[in-house]
DRENKOL-201053 format. One record per atom (N, C-alpha, C, O): x, y, z; residue number from 1. Coordinates in steps of 0.05 Angstrom, whole numbers. Example, Ala and Ser with C-alpha at 12.3 -4.5 7.8 and 13.67 -1.06 7.14 Angstrom:
! residues 2
ATOM;X;Y;Z;nr
ATOM;264;-114;156;1
ATOM;246;-90;156;1
ATOM;264;-66;156;1
ATOM;285;-66;169;1
ATOM;257;-45;142;2
ATOM;273;-21;143;2
ATOM;258;1;157;2
ATOM;268;23;161;2
***
This chain:
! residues 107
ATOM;X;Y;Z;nr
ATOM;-19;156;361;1
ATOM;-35;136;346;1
ATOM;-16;119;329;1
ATOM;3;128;317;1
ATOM;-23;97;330;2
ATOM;-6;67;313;2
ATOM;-28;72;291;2
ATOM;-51;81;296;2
ATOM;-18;65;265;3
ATOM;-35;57;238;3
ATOM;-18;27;238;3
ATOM;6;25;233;3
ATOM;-38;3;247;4
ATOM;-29;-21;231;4
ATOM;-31;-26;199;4
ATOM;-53;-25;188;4
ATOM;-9;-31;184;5
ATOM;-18;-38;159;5
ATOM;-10;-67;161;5
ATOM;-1;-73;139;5
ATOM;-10;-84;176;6
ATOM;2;-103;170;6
ATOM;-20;-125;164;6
ATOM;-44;-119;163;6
ATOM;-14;-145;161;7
ATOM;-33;-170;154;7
ATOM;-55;-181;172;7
ATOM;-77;-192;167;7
ATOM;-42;-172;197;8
ATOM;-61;-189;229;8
ATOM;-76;-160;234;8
ATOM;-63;-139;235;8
ATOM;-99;-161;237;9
ATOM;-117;-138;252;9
ATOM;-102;-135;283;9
ATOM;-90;-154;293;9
ATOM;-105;-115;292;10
ATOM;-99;-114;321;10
ATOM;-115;-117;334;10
ATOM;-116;-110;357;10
ATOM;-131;-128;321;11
ATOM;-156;-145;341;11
ATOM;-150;-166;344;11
ATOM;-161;-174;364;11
ATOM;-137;-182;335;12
ATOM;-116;-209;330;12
ATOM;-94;-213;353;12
ATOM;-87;-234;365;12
ATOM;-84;-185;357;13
ATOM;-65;-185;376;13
ATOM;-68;-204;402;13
ATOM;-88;-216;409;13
ATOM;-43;-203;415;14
ATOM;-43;-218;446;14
ATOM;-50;-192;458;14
ATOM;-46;-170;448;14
ATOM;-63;-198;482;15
ATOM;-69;-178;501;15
ATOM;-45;-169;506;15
ATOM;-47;-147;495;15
ATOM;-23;-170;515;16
ATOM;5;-162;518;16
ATOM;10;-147;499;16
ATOM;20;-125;501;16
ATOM;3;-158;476;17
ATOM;18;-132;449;17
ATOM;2;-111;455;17
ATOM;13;-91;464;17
ATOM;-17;-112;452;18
ATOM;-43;-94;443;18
ATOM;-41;-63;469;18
ATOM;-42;-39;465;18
ATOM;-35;-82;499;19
ATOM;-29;-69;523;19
ATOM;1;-41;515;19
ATOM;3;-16;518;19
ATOM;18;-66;505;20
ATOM;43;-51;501;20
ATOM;42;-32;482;20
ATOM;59;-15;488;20
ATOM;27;-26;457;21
ATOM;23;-16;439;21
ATOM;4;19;440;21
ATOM;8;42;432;21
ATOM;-15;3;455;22
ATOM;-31;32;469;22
ATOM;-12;46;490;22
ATOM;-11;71;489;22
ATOM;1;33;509;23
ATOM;15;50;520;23
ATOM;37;74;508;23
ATOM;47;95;517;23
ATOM;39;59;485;24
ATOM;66;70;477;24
ATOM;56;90;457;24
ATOM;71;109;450;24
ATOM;25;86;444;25
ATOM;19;103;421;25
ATOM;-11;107;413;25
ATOM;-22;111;391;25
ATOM;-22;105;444;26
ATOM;-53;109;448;26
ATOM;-77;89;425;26
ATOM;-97;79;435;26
ATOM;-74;88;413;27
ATOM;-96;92;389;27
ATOM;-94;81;381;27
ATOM;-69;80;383;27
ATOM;-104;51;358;28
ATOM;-91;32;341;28
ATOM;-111;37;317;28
ATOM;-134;29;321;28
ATOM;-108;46;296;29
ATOM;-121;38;274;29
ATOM;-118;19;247;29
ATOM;-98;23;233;29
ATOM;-132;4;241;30
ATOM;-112;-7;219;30
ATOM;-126;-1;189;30
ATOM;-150;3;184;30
ATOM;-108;-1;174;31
ATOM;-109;4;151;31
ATOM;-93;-19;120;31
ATOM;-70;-15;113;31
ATOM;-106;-35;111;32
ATOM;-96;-49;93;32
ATOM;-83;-39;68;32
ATOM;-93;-26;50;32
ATOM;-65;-46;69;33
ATOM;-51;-28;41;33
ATOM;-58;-60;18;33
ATOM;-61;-83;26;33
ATOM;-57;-49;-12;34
ATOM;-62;-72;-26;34
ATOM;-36;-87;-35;34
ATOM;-13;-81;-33;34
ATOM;-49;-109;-46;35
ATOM;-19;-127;-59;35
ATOM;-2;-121;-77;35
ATOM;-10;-98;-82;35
ATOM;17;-124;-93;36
ATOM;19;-113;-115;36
ATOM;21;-137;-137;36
ATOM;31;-158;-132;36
ATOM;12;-130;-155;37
ATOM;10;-141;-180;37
ATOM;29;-148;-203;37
ATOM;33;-133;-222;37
ATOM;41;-175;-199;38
ATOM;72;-171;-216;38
ATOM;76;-162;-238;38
ATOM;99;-162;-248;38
ATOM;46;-147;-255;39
ATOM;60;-143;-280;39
ATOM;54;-118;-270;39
ATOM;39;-107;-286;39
ATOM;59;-104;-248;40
ATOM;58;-77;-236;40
ATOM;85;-54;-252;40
ATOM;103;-68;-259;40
ATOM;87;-40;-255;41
ATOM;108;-20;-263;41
ATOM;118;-10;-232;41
ATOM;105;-7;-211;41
ATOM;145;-7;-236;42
ATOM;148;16;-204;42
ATOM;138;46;-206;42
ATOM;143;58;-185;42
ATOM;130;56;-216;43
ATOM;112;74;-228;43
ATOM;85;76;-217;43
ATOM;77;94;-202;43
ATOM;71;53;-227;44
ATOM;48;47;-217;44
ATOM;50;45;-188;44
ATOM;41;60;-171;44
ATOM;66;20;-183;45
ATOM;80;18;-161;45
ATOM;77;43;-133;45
ATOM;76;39;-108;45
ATOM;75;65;-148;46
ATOM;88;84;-125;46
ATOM;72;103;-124;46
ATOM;77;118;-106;46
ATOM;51;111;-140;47
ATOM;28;116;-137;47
ATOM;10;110;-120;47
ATOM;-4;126;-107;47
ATOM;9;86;-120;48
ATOM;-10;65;-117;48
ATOM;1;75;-82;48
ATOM;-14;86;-65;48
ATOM;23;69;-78;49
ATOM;39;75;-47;49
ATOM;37;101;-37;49
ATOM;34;106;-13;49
ATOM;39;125;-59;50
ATOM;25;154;-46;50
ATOM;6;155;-47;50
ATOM;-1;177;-39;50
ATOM;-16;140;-56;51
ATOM;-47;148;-51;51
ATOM;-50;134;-28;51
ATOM;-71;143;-18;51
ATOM;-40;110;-9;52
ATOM;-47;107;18;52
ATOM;-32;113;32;52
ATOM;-32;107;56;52
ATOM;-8;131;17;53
ATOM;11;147;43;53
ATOM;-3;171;53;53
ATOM;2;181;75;53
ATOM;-27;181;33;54
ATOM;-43;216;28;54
ATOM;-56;200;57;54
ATOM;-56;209;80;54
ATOM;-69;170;45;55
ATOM;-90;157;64;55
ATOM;-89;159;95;55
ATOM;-103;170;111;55
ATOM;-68;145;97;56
ATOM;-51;148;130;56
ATOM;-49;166;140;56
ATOM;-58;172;162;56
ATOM;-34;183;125;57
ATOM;-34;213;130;57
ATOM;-66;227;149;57
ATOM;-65;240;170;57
ATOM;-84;222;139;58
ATOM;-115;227;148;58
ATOM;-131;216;157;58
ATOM;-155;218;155;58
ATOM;-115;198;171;59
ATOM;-121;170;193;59
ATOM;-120;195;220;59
ATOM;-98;203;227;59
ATOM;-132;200;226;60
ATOM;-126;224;255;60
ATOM;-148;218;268;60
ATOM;-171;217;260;60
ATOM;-136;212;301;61
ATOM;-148;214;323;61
ATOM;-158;233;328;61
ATOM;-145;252;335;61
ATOM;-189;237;325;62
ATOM;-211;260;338;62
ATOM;-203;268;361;62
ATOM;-196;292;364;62
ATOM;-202;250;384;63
ATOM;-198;264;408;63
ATOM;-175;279;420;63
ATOM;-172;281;445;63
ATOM;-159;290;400;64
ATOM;-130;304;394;64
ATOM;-124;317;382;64
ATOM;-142;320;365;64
ATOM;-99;335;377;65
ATOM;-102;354;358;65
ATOM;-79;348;346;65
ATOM;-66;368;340;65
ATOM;-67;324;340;66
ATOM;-54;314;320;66
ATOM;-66;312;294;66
ATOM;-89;305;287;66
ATOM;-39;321;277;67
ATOM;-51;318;247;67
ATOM;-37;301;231;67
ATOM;-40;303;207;67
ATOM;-16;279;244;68
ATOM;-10;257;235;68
ATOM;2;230;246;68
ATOM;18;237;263;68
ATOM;0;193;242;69
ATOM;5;190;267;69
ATOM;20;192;275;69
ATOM;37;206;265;69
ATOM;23;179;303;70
ATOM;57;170;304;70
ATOM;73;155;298;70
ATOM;96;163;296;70
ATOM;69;131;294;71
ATOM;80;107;277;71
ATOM;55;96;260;71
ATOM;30;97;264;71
ATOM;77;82;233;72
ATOM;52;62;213;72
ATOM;71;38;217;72
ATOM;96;41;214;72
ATOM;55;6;228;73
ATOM;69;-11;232;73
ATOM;65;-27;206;73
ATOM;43;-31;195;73
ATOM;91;-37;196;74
ATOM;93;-53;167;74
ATOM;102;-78;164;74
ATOM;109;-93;182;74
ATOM;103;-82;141;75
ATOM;111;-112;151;75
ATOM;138;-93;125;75
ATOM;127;-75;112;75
ATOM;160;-96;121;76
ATOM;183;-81;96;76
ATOM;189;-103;85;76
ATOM;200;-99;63;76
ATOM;185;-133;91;77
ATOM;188;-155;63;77
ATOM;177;-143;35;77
ATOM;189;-140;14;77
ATOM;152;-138;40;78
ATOM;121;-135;22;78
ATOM;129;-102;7;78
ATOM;131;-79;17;78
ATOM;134;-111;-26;79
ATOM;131;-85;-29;79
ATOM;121;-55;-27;79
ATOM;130;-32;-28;79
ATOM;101;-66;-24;80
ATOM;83;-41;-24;80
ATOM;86;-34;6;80
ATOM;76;-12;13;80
ATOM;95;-47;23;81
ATOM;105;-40;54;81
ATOM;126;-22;45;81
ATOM;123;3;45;81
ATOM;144;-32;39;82
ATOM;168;-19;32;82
ATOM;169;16;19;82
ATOM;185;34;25;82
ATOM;153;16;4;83
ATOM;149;46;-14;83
ATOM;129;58;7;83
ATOM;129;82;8;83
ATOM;116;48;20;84
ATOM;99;67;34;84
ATOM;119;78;57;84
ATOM;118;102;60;84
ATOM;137;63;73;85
ATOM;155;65;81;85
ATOM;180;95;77;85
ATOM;193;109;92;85
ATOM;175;91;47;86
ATOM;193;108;39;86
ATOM;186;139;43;86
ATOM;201;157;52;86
ATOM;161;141;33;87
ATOM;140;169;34;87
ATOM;132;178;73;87
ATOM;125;200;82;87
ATOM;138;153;87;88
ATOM;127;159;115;88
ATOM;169;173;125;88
ATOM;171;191;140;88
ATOM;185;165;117;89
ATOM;208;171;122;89
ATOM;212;202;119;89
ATOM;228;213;135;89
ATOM;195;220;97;90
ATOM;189;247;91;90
ATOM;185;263;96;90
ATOM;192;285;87;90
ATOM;168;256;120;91
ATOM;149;268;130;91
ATOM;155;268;162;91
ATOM;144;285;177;91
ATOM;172;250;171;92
ATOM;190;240;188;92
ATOM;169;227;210;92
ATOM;174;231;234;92
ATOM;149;213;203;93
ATOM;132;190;217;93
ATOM;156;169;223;93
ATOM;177;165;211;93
ATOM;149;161;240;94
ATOM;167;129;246;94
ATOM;148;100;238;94
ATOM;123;99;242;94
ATOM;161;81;229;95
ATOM;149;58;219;95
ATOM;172;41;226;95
ATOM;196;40;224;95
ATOM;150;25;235;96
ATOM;154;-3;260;96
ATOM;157;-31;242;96
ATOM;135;-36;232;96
ATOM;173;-46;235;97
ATOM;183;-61;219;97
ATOM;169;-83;235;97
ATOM;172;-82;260;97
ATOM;146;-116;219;98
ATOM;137;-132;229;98
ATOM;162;-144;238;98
ATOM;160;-147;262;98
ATOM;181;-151;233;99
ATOM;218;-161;245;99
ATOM;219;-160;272;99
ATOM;220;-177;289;99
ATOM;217;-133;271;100
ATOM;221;-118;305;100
ATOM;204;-131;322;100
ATOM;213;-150;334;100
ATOM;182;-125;325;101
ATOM;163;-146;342;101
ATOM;165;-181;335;101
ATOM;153;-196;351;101
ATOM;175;-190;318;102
ATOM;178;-218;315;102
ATOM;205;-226;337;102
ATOM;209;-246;351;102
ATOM;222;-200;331;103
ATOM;254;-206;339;103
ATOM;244;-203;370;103
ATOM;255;-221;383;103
ATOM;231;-189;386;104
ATOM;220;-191;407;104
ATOM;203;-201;422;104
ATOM;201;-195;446;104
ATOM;185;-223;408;105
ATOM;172;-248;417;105
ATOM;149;-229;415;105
ATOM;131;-244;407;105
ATOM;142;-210;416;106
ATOM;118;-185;418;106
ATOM;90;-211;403;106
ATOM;73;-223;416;106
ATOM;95;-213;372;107
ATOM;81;-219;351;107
ATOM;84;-246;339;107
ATOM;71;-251;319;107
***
């Protein structure tokens, strides 16, 4: 299973992405992480990033007996991409950088 957090729904997708994406990781769900707020603390900051890292985390495909996904696709400009990033690194999920699919015409 893919968790999109990125800006475009994967309902947005090209048929090509969307094709290439299920093949590679069955399942697409997406999940919006929020903006952050400049008079934010990194504190707050990172809170704010483990309460939708707990979130993702419990994003699970019913029809499986996985208990976390396999990739969360991000955009890592966007802070709050970035720290969630950090907590999915932990746990040793892989996260798909919006770059990578740009650098590949994918997106």
């Amino acid at each position: 299973m893919l968790v999109n957090c990125t800006e475009s729904p994967y309902q947005e997708w090209t048929k090509e992405m969307l094709n290439n994406v299920k093949e590679t990781y069955g399942m697409i769900v997406n999940h919006v992480l929020p903006p952050i707020d400049k008079n934010m603390t990194d504190e707050e900051i990172d809170l704010i990033a483990e309460d939708h890292y707990d979130k993702i985390l419990t994003i699970i495909d019913e029809k499986s007996d996985k208990t976390k996904p396999d990739a969360v696709f991000l955009n890592e400009s966007l802070k709050m991409h970035y720290r969630v990033k950090y907590f999915l690194e932990e746990t040793h999920i892989e996260s798909i950088d919006i770059d990578d699919f740009k650098e590949d015409g994918d997106f």
